[in-house]
N, C-alpha and C positions, 0 to 999 in steps of 0.2 A: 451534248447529245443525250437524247434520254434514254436511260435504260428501258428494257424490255423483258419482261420474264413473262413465258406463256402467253405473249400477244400484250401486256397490260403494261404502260406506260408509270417505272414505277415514280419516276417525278413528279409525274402528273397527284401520282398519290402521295404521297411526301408534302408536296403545295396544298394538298386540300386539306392534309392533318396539321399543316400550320395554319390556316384559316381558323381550323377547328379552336385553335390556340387562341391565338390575337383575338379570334372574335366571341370566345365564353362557349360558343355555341356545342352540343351534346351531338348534333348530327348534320349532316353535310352528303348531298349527294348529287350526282350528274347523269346525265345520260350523251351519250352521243353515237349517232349511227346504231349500231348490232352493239354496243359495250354500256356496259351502266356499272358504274363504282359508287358504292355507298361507305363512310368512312363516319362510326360512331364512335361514342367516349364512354365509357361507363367509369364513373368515378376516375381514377387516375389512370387507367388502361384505357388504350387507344386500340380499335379492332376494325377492320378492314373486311369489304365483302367486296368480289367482282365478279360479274357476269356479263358471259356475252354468247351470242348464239354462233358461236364457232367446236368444232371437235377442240377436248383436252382441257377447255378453259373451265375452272373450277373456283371456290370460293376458298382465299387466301385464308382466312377462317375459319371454317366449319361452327366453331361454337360461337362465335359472334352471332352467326349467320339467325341461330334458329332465335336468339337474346332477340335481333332486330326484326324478324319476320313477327316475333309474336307484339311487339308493340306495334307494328304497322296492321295487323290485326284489329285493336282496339282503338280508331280514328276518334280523336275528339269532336266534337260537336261543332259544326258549323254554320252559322247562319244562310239562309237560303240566298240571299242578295248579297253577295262580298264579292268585293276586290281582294284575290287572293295573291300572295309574294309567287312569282314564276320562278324565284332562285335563291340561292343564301345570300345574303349581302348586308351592307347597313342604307339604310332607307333614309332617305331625306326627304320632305316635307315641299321646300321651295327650291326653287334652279339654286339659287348662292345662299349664303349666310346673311341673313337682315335682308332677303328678298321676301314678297309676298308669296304664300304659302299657292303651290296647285289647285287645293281645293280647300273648304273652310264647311264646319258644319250649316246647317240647312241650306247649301248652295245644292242648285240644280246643274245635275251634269249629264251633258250626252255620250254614246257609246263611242268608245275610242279616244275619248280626250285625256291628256294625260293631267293622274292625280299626284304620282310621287314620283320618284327616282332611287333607286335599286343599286349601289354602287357593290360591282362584283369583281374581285381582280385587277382591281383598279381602274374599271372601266362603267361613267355612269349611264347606268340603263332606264329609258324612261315606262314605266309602268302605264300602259293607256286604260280605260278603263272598258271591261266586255259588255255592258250593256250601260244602260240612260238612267238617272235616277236621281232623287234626292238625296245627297248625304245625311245619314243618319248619327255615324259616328264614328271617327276615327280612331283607332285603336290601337297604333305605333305613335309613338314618340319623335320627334326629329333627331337621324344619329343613332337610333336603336338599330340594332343588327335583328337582323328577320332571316326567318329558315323558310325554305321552299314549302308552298302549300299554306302560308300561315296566314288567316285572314287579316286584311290590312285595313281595309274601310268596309262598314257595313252601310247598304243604301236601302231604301222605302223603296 
């Protein structure tokens, strides 16, 4: 059964700072319904924010909170045509191992075809693609772990 403090499932939180672990990754976050938990690392401290549009619910942190608000401030540069990661996970390239790859530079692809695979939770997810285009260049590796929002393929 999972605990509950202030409405926030803390197993749930516990599972995503061992993700955090396993997978190298600095930051890690979800949203679901009215709750969003965002669970970052800075150097070897792990810090914890939750919010949710309920009365009482407040940020497990406070001083995480304003660390992570000011780098989500400063967004990197994106290209205008990407396939962006919709969640943490490690991306795979083709369906199996020694299968032919989704998608391969200058192939032409339409919107909604799937280019990679997102395994999150041990569950793999297929990435379609939001609009039609040339592959320009792929920019994950097969097996790389990808953060949410991370651009994955750039297209023409």
């Amino acid at each position: 059964m999972a605990i509950k403090k202030n409405g926030v499932d803390q197993q749930l939180i516990r599972d995503l700072a061992n993700i955090l672990t396993e997978t190298d990754l600095t930051e890690i976050e979800i949203e679901q319904e009215e709750l969003r938990i965002r669970v970052s690392r800075n150097g070897t401290v792990q810090t914890v924010q939750a919010t949710a549009a309920m009365p009482g619910a407040m940020p497990v942190s406070p001083p995480a909170l304003a660390a992570t608000e000011a780098a989500a401030d400063t967004p990197a540069p994106v290209p205008a045509n990407t396939v962006n990661s919709p969640m943490v996970g490690t991306a795979y390239l083709a369906a199996s191992p020694g299968a032919r790859p989704f998608v391969e530079v200058g192939q032409t692809i339409r919107e909604g075809q799937t280019v990679m695979i997102v395994e999150a939770m041990k569950t793999m997810n297929q990435i379609p693609s939001p609009q039609g285009g040339k592959v320009v260049e792929i920019l994950v590796e097969d097996g790389q772990p990808v953060e949410y929002g991370e651009p994955l393929i750039v297209l023409e």
